[in-house]
C-alpha positions as CSV (number, residue, x, y, z in Angstrom):
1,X,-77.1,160.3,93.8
2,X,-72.9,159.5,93.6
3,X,-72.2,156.8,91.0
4,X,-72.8,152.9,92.7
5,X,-72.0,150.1,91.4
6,X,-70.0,146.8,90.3
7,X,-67.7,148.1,87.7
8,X,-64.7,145.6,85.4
9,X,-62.4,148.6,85.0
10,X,-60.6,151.8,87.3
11,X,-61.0,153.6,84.2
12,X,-63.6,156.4,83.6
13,X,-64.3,157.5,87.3
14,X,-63.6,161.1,86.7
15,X,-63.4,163.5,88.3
16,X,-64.7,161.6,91.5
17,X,-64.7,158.1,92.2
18,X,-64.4,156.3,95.6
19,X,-63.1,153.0,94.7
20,X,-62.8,149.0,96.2
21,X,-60.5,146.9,94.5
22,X,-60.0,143.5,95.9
23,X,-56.9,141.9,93.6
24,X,-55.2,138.5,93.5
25,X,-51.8,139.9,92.0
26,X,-49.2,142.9,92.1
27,X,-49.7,143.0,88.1
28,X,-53.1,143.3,88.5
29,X,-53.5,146.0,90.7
30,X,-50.7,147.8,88.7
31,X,-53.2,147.2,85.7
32,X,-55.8,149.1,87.7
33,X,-53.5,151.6,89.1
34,X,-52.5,152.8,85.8
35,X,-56.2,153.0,84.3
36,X,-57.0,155.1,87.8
37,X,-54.1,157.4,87.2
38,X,-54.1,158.4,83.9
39,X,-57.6,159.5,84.4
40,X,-56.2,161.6,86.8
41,X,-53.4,162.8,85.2
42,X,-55.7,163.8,82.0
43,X,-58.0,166.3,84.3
44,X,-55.4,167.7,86.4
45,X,-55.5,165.8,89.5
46,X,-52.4,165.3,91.9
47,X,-51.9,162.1,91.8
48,X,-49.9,160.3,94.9
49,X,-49.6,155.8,94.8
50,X,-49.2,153.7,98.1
51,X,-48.1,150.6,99.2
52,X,-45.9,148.4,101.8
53,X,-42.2,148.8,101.2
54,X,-39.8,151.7,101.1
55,X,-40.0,154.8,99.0
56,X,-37.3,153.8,96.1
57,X,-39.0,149.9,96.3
58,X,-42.3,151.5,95.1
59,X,-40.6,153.6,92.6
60,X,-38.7,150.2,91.6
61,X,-42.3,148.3,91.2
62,X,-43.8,151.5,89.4
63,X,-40.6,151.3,86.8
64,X,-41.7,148.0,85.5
65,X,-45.2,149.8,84.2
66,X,-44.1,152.2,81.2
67,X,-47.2,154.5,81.8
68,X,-46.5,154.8,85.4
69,X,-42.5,155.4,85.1
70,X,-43.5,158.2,82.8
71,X,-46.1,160.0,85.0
72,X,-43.1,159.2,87.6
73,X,-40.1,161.0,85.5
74,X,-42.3,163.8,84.8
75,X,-43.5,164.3,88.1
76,X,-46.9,164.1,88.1
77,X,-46.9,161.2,90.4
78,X,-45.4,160.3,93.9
79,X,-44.6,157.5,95.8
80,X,-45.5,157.1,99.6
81,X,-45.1,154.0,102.3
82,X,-48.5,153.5,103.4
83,X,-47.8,153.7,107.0
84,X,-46.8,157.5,106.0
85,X,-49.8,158.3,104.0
86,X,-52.4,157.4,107.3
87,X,-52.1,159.0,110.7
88,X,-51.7,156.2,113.2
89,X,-52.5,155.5,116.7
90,X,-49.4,156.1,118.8
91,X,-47.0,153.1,118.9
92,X,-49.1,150.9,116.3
93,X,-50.1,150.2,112.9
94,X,-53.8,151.1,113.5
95,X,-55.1,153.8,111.7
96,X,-56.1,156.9,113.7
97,X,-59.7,157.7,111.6
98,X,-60.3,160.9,112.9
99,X,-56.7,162.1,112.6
100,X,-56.0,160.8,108.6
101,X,-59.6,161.9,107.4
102,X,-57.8,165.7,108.2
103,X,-54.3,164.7,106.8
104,X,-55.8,163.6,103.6
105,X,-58.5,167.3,103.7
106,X,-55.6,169.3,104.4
107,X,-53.4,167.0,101.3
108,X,-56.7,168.1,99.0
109,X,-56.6,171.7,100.1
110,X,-53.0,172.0,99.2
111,X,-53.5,170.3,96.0
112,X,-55.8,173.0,95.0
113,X,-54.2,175.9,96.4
114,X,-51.0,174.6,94.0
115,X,-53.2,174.7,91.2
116,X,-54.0,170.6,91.1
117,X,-57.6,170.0,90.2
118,X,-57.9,167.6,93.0
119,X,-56.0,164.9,95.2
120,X,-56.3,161.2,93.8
121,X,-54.7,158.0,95.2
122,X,-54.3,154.5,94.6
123,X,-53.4,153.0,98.0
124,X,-52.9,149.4,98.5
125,X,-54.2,149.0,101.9
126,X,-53.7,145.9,102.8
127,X,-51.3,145.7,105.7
128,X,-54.0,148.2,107.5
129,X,-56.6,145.8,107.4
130,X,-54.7,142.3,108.1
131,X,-56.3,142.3,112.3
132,X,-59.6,142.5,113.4
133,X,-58.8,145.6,115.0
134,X,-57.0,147.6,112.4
135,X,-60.0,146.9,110.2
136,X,-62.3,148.0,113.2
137,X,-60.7,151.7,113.1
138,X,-60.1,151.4,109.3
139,X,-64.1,151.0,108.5
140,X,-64.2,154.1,110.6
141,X,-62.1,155.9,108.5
142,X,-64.1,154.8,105.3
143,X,-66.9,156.2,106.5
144,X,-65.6,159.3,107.8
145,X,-63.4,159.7,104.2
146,X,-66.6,159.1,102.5
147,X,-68.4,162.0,103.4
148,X,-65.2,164.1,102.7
149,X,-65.5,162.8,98.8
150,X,-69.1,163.7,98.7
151,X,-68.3,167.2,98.8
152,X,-64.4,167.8,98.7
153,X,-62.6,166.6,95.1
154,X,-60.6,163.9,96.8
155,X,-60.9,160.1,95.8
156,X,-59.3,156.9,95.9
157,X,-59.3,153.4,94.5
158,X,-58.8,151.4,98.0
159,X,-57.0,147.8,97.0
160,X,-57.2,145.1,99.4
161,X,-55.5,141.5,98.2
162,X,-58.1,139.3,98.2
163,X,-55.9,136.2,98.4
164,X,-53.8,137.4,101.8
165,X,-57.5,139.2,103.5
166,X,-59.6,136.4,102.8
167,X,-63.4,137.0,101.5
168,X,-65.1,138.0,104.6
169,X,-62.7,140.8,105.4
170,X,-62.7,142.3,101.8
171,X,-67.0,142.5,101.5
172,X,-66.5,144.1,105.3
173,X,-64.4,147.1,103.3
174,X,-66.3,146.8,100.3
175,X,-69.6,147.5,100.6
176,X,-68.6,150.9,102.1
177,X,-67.6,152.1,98.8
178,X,-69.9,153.4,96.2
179,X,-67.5,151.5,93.3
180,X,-65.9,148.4,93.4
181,X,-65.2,145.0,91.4
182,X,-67.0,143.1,94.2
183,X,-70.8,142.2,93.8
184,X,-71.1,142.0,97.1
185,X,-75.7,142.6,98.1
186,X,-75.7,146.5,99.1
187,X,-73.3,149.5,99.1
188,X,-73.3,152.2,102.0
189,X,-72.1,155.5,101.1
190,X,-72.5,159.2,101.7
191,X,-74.0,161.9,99.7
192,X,-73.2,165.2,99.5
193,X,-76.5,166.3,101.5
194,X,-74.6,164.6,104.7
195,X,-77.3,161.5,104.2
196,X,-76.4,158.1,103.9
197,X,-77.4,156.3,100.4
198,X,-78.7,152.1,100.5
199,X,-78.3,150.6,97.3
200,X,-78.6,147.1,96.5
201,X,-80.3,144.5,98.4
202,X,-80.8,143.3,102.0
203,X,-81.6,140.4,103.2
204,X,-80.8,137.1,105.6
205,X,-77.2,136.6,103.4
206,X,-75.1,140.2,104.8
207,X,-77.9,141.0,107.2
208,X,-75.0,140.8,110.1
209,X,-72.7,142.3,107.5
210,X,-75.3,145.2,107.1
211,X,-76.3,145.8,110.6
212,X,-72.1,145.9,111.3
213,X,-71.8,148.6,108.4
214,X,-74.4,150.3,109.3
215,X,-74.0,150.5,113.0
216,X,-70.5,152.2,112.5
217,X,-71.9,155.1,110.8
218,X,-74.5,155.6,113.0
219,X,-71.4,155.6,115.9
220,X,-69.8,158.3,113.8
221,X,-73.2,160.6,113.4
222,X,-72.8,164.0,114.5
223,X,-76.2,164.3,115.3
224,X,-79.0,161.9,117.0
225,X,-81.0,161.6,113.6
226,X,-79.2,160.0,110.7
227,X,-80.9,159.8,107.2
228,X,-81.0,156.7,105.2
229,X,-82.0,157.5,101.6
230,X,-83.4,153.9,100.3
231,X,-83.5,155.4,96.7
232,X,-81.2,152.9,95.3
233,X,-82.2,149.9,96.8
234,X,-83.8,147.0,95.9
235,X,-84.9,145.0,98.4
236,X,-85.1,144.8,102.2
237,X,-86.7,142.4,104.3
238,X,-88.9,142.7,107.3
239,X,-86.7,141.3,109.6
240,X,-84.5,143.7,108.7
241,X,-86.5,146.6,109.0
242,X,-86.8,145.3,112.9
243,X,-83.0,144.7,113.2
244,X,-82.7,148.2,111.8
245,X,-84.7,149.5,114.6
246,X,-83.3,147.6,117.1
247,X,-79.7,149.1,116.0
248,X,-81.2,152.7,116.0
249,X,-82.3,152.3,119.8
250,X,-79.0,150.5,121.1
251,X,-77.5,153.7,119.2
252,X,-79.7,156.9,120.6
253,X,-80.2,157.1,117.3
254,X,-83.4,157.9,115.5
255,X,-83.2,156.5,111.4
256,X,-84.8,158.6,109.0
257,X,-85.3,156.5,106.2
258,X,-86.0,158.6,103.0
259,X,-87.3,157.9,99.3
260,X,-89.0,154.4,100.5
261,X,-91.4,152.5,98.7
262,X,-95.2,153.0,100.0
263,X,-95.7,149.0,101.0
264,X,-92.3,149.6,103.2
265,X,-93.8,152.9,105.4
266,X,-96.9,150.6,106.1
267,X,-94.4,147.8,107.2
268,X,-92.8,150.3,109.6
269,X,-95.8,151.5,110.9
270,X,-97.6,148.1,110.8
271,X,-94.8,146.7,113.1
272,X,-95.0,149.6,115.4
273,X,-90.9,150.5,114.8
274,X,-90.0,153.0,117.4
275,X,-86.7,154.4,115.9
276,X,-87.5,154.4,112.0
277,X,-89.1,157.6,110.7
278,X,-90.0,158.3,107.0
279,X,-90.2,161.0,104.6
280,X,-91.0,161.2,100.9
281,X,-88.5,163.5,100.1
282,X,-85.9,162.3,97.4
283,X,-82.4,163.5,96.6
């Protein structure tokens, strides 16, 4: 299983990490953006920090931050506009998923063919997310980036402002991260085995949150069966297990739910669920 969790600090998520920040504050993040790059920095990492504004008014914010003007004169780091860092739809500021999940593998591979340990970013990615629809296509990227980190060493601590996105629209981005300073209920991330990975707890309170999450990845699936390894979670409830179902058949999709407690595969089969399979197999 990937690291999950609430954590207080962008420090110590090496060499991986996927990472939700939700700030109040330019210092703030900053704070965080050093503590995420210098753990890059120390194991070799290119490093690369985005955000809305020119190139040389990134570099002026960076200056204020003696750790981050260093790894800046001694270029280890790099500035970048974030509407240059994504791939966007034609004529918009909508990220194109599909397109910027191969921008940021093909950034990685170069890394590593110029001797970089990895790629690592710190991208404030705010102005993506401000619309309904940008954060539509932007979930879709999170999911789709996701699965790259499981297997490819590529991360990034994701900061949204809290204060300008509102609460609703952060826990949307949140809870597709296997980190962040949130507590929002459940997480919904990828593993390296191409699986998806529960953890936390579902119930009435983010049940539309869930199904929403949820419901994206299973639009993204390759294949018609999509496995849901329940190893870290808590709790779900019943009507849950039947939303779950319900999303699997609008979706073609069968839901392979693995590494569930015994009491849950009676449940399933108790309430005659069409679309949920299980297995005992754990990862």
């Amino acid at each position: 299983m990937r690291t999950h969790g609430t954590v207080p600090t962008a420090s110590g998520h090496v060499p991986y990490g996927h990472l939700c920040w939700a700030y109040t504050g330019r210092s703030e993040f900053r704070t965080r953006a050093v503590e995420y790059l210098s753990d890059g920095a120390a194991v070799g990492q290119w490093l690369e920090y985005v955000g809305t504004g020119s190139r040389e008014a990134l570099q002026a914010e960076l200056a204020e931050t003696d750790r981050l003007a260093r790894l800046l004169d001694d270029g280890a780091l790099v500035v970048t506009p974030v509407d240059e860092f994504y791939a966007l739809q034609p004529g918009s500021t909508t990220v194109d998923p599909h397109a910027a999940v191969t921008a940021r593998v093909g950034a990685t591979k170069q890394a590593l063919a110029d001797g970089y340990t990895g790629f690592r970013a710190v991208v404030d990615a705010t102005a993506m997310v401000a619309t309904p629809h940008q954060r539509a296509a932007f979930v879709q990227f999170e999911h789709l980036i996701d699965q790259i980190m499981a297997s490819l060493p590529v991360t990034a601590l994701c900061g949204y402002n809290r204060t300008e996105l509102g609460h609703a629209a952060v826990a949307e981005l949140a809870c597709l991260h296997p980190l962040s300073n949130t507590d929002g209920s459940f997480r919904l991330y990828a593993q390296p085995d191409g699986s998806l990975a529960l953890a936390g707890d579902i119930d009435h309170r983010c049940a539309e949150l869930f199904i929403h999450a949820l419901g994206a990845a299973a639009d993204l699936a390759p294949d018609q069966n999509v496995i849901l390894d329940l190893q870290a979670l808590t709790t779900i409830a019943p009507d849950q297990l039947l939303e779950l179902d319900r999303l699997a058949r609008e979706h073609e999709r069968v839901i392979e739910l693995r590494a569930i407690p015994p009491a849950t595969t009676r449940l399933i089969h108790e309430l005659r669920l069409t679309h949920l399979s299980t297995t005992s197999e754990t990862s």
